[in-house]
HTML snippet that shows the backbone in 3Dmol.js (N, CA, C, O; Angstrom):
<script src="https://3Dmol.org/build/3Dmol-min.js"></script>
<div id="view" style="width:600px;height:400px;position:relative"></div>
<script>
const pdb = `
ATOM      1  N   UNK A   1       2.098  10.193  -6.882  1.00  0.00           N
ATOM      2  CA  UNK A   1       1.274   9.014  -6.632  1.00  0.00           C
ATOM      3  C   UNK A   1       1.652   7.853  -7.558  1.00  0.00           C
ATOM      4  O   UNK A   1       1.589   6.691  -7.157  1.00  0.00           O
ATOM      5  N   UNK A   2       2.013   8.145  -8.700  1.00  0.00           N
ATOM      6  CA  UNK A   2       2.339   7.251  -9.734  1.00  0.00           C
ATOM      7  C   UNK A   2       3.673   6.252  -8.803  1.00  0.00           C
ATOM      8  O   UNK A   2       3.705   5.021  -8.805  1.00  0.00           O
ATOM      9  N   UNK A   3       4.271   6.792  -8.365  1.00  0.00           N
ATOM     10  CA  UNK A   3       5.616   5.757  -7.909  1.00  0.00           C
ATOM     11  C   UNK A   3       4.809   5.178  -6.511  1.00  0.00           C
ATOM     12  O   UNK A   3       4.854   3.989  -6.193  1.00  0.00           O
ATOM     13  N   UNK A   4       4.347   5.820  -6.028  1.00  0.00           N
ATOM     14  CA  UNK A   4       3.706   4.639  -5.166  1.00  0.00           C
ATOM     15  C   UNK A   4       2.606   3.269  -5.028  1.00  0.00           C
ATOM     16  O   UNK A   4       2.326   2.453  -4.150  1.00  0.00           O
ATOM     17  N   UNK A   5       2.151   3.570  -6.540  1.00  0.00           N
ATOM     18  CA  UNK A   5       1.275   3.548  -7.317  1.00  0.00           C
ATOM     19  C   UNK A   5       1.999   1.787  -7.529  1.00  0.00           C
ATOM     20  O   UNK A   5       1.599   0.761  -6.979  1.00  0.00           O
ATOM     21  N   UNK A   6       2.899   1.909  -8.294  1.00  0.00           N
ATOM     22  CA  UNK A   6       4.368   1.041  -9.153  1.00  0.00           C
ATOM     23  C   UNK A   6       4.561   0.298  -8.464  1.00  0.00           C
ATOM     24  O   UNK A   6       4.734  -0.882  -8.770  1.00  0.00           O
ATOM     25  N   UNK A   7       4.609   0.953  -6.814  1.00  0.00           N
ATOM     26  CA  UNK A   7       5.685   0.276  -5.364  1.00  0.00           C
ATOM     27  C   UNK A   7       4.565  -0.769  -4.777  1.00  0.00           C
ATOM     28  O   UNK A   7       4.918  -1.780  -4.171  1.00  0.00           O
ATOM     29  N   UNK A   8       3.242  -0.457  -4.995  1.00  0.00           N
ATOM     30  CA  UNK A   8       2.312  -0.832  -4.595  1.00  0.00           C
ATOM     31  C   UNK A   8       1.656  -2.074  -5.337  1.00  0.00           C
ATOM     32  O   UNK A   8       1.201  -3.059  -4.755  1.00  0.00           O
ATOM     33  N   UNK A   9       1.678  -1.876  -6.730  1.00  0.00           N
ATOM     34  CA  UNK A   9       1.568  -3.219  -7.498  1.00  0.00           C
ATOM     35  C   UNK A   9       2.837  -4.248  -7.539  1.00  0.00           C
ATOM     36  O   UNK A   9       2.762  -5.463  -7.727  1.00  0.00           O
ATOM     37  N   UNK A  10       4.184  -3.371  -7.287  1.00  0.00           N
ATOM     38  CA  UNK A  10       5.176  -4.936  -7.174  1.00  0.00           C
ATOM     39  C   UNK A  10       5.103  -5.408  -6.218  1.00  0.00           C
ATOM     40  O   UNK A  10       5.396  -6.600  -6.133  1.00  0.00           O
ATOM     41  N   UNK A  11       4.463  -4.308  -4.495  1.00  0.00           N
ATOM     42  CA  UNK A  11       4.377  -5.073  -3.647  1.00  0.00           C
ATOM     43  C   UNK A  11       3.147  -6.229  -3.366  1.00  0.00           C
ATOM     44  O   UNK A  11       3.063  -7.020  -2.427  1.00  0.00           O
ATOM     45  N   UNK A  12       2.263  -6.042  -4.479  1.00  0.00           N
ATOM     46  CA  UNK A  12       1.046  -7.319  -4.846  1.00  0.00           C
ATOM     47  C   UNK A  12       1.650  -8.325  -5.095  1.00  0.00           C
ATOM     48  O   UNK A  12       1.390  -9.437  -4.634  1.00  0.00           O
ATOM     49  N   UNK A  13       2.397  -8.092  -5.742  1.00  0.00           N
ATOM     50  CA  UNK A  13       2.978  -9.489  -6.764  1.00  0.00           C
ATOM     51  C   UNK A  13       3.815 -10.406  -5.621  1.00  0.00           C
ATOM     52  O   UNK A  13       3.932 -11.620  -5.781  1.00  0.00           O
ATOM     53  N   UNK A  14       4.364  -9.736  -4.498  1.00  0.00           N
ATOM     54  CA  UNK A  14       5.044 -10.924  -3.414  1.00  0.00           C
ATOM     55  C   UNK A  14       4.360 -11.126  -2.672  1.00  0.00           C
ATOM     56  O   UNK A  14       3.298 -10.529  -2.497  1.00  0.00           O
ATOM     57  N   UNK A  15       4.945 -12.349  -1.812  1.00  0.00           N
ATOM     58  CA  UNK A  15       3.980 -13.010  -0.557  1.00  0.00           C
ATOM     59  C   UNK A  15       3.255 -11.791  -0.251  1.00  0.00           C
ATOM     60  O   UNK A  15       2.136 -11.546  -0.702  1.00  0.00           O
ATOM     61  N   UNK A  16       4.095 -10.816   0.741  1.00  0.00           N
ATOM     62  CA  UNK A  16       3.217 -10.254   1.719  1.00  0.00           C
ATOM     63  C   UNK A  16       2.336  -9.507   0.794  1.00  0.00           C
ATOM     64  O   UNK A  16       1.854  -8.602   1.475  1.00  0.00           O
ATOM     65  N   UNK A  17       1.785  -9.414  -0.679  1.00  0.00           N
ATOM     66  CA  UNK A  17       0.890  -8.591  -0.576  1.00  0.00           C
ATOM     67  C   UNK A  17      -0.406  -9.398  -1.478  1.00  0.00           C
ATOM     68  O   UNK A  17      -1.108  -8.773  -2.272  1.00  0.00           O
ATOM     69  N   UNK A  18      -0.553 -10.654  -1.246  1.00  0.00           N
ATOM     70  CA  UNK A  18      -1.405 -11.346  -1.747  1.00  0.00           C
ATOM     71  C   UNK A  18      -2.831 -11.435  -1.123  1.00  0.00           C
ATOM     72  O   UNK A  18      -2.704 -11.708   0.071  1.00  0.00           O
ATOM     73  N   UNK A  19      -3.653 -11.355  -1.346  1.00  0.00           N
ATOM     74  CA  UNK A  19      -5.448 -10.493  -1.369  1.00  0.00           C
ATOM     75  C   UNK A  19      -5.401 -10.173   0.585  1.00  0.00           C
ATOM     76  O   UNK A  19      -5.759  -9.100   1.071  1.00  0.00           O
ATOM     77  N   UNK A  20      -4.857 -11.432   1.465  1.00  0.00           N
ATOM     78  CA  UNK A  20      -5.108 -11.555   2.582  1.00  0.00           C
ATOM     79  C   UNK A  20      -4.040 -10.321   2.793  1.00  0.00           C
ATOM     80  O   UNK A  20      -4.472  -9.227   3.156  1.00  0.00           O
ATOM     81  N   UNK A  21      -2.916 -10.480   2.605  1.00  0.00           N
ATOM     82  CA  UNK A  21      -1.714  -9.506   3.122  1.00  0.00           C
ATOM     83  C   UNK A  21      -1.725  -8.416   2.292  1.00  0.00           C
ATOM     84  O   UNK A  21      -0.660  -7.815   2.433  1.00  0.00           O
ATOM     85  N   UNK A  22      -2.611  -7.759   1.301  1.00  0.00           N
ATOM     86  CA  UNK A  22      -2.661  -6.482   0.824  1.00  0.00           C
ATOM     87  C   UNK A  22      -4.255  -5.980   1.525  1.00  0.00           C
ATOM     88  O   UNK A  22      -4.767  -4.988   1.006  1.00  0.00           O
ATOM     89  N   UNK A  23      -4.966  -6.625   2.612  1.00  0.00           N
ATOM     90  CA  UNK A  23      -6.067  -5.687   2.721  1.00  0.00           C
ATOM     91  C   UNK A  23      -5.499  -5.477   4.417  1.00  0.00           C
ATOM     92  O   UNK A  23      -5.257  -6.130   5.431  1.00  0.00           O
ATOM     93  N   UNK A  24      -5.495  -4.190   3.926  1.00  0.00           N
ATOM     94  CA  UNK A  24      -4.312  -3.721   5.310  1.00  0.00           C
ATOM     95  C   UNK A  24      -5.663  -3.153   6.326  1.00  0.00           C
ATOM     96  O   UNK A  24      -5.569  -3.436   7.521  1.00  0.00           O
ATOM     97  N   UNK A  25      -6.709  -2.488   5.941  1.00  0.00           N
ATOM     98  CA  UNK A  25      -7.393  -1.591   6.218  1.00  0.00           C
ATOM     99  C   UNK A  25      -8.707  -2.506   7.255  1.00  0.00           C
ATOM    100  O   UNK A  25      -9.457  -1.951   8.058  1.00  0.00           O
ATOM    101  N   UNK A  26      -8.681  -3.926   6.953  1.00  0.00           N
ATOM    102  CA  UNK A  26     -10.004  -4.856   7.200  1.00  0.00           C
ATOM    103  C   UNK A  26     -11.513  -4.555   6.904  1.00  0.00           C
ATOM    104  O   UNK A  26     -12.488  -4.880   7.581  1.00  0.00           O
ATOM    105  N   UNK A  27     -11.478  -4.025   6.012  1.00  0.00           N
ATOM    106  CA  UNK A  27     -12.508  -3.840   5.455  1.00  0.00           C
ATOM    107  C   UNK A  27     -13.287  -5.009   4.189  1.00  0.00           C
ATOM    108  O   UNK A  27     -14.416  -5.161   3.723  1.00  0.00           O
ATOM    109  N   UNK A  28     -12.226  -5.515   4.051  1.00  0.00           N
ATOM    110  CA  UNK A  28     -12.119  -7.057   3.483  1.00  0.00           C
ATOM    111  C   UNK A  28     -12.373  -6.848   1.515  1.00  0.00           C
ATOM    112  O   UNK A  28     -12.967  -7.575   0.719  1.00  0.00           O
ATOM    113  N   UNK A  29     -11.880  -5.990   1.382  1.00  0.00           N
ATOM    114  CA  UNK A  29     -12.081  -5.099  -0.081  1.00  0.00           C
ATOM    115  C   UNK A  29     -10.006  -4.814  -0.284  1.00  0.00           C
ATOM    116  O   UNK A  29      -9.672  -4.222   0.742  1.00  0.00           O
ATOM    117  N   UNK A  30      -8.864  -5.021  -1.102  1.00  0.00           N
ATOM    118  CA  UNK A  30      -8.163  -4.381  -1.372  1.00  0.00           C
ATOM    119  C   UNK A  30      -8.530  -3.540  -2.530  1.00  0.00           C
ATOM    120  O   UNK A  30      -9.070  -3.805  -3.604  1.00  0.00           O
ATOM    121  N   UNK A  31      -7.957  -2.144  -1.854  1.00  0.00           N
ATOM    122  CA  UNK A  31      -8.228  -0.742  -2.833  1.00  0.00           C
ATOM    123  C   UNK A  31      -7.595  -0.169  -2.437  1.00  0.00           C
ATOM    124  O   UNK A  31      -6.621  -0.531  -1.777  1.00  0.00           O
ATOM    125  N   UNK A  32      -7.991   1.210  -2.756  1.00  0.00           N
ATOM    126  CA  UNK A  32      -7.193   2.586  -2.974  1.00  0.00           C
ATOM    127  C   UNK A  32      -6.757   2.585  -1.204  1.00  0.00           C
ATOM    128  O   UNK A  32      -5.690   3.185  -1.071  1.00  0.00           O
ATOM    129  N   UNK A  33      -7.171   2.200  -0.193  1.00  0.00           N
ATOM    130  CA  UNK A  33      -7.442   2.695   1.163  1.00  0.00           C
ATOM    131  C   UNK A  33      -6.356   1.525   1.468  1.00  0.00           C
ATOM    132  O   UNK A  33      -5.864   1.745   2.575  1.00  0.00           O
ATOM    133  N   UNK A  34      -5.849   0.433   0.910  1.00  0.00           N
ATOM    134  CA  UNK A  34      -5.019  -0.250   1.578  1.00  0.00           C
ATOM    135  C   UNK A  34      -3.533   0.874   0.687  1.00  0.00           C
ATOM    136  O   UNK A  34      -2.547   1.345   1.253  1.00  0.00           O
ATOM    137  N   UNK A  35      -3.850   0.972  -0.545  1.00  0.00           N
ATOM    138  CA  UNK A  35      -2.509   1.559  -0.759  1.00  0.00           C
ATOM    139  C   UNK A  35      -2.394   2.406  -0.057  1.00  0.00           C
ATOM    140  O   UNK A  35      -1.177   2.359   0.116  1.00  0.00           O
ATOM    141  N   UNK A  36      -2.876   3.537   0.771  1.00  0.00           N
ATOM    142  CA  UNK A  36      -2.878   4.915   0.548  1.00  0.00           C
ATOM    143  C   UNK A  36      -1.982   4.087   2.415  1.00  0.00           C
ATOM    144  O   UNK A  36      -0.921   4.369   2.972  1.00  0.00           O
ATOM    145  N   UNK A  37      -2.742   3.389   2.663  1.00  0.00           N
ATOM    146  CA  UNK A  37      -2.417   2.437   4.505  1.00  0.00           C
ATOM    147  C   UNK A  37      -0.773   2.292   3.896  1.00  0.00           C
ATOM    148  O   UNK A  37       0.033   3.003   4.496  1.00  0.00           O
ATOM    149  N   UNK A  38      -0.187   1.398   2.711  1.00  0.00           N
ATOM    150  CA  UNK A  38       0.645   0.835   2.582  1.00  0.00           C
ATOM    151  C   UNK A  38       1.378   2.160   2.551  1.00  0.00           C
ATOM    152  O   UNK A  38       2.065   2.630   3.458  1.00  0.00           O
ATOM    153  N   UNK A  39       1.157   2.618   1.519  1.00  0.00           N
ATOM    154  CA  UNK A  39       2.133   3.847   1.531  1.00  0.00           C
ATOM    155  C   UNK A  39       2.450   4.690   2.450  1.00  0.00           C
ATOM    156  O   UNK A  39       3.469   5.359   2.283  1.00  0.00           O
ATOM    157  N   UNK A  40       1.520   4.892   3.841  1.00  0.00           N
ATOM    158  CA  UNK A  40       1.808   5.469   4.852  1.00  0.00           C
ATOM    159  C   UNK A  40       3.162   4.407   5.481  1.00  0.00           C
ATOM    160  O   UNK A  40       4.175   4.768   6.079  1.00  0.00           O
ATOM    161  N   UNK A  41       2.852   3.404   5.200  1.00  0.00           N
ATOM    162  CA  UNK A  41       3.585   2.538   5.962  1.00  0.00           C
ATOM    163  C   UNK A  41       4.864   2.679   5.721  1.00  0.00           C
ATOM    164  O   UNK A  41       5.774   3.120   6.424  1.00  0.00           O
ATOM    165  N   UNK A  42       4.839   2.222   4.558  1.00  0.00           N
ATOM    166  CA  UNK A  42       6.390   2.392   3.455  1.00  0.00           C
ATOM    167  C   UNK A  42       7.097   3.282   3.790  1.00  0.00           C
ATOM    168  O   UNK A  42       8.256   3.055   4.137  1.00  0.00           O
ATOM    169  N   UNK A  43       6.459   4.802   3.768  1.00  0.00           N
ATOM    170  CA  UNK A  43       6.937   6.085   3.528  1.00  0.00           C
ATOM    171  C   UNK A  43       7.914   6.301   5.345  1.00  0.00           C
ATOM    172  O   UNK A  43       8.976   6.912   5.469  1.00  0.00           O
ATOM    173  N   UNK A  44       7.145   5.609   6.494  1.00  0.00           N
ATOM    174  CA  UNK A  44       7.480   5.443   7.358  1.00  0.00           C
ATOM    175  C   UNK A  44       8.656   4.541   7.678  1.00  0.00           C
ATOM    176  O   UNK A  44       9.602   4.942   8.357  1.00  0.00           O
ATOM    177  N   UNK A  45       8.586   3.393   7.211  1.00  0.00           N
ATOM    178  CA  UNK A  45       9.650   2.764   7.403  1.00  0.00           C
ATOM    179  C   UNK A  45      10.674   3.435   6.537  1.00  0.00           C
ATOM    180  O   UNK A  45      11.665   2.707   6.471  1.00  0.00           O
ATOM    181  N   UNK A  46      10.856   4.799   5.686  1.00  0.00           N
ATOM    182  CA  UNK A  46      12.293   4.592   5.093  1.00  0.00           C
ATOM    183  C   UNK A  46      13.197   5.345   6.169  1.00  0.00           C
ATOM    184  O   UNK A  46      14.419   5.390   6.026  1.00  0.00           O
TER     185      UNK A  46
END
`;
const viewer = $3Dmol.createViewer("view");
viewer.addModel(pdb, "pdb");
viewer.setStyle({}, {cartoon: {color: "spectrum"}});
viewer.zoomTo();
viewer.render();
</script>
């Protein structure tokens, strides 16, 4: 979890993951539930 963890805060820091483009889930809260979304995502696209 820790490296996705890492992958997940550098992906904050660019455009796409700024408050609007890191709440993946619409629940209108970024948390644990957008990473866990992102990381499904990620893990998919490799």
């Amino acid at each position: 979890h820790t490296f996705l963890a890492i992958l997940f805060d550098n992906w904050l820091a660019t455009d796409y993951g700024d408050c609007e483009g890191a709440e993946l889930t619409g629940d209108g809260f970024v948390g644990i539930d957008d990473a866990l979304s992102f990381s499904e995502q990620w893990l998919t696209g490799l």
